[in-house]
C-alpha positions in Angstrom: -166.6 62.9 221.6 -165.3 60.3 219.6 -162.3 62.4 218.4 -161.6 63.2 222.5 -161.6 59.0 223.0 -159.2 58.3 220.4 -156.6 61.6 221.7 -157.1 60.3 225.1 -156.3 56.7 224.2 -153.4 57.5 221.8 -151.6 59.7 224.6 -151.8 57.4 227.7 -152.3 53.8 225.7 -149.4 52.3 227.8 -151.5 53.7 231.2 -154.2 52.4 230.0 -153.3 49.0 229.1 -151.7 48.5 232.7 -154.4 49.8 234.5 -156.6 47.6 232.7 -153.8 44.3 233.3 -153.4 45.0 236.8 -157.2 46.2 238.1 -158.1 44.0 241.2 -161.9 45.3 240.6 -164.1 47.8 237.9 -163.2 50.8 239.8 -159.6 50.3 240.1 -159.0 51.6 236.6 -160.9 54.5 236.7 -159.1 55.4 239.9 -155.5 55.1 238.1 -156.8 56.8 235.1 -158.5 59.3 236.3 -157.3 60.3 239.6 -153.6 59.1 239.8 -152.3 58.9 237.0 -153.8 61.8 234.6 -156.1 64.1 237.0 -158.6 64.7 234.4 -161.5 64.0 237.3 -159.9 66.3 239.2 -162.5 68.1 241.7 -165.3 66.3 239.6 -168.2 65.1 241.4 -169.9 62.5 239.2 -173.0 62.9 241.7 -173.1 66.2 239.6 -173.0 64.3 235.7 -175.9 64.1 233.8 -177.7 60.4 234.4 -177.7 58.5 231.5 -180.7 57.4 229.4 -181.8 54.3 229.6 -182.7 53.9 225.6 -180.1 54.5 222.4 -181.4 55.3 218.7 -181.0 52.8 216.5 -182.0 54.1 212.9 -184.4 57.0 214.3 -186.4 54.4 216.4 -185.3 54.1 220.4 -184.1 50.9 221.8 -184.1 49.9 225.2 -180.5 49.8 226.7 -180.7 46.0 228.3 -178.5 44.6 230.7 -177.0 41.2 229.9 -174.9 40.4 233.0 
């Protein structure tokens, strides 16, 4: 995954740094990126995505994911 991140960033950091400049909310950048600009969530639901877990594992041990804002 990490590998994908870092290709993904390398080929469209100048899309990417925009998007991020010029978002007028959280979603706006995620619907340049994604939709517009590279159509990798192309006929994606995210409905369909697995739900994220609500714990990471620190060392072995699970930690509660908490939210700070």
């Amino acid at each position: 995954m990490k590998e994908g991140c870092y290709a993904f960033i390398s080929s469209w950091s100048e899309e990417l740094e925009n998007a991020l400049i010029n978002r007028t909310d959280d979603e706006a950048p995620i619907q340049k990126l994604c939709y517009e600009v590279t159509e990798a969530c192309k006929n994606i639901d995210p409905k369909d995505g697995k739900k994220s877990d609500n714990f990471i594992t620190v060392d072995g041990e699970p930690q509660p994911i908490v939210n700070l804002f």
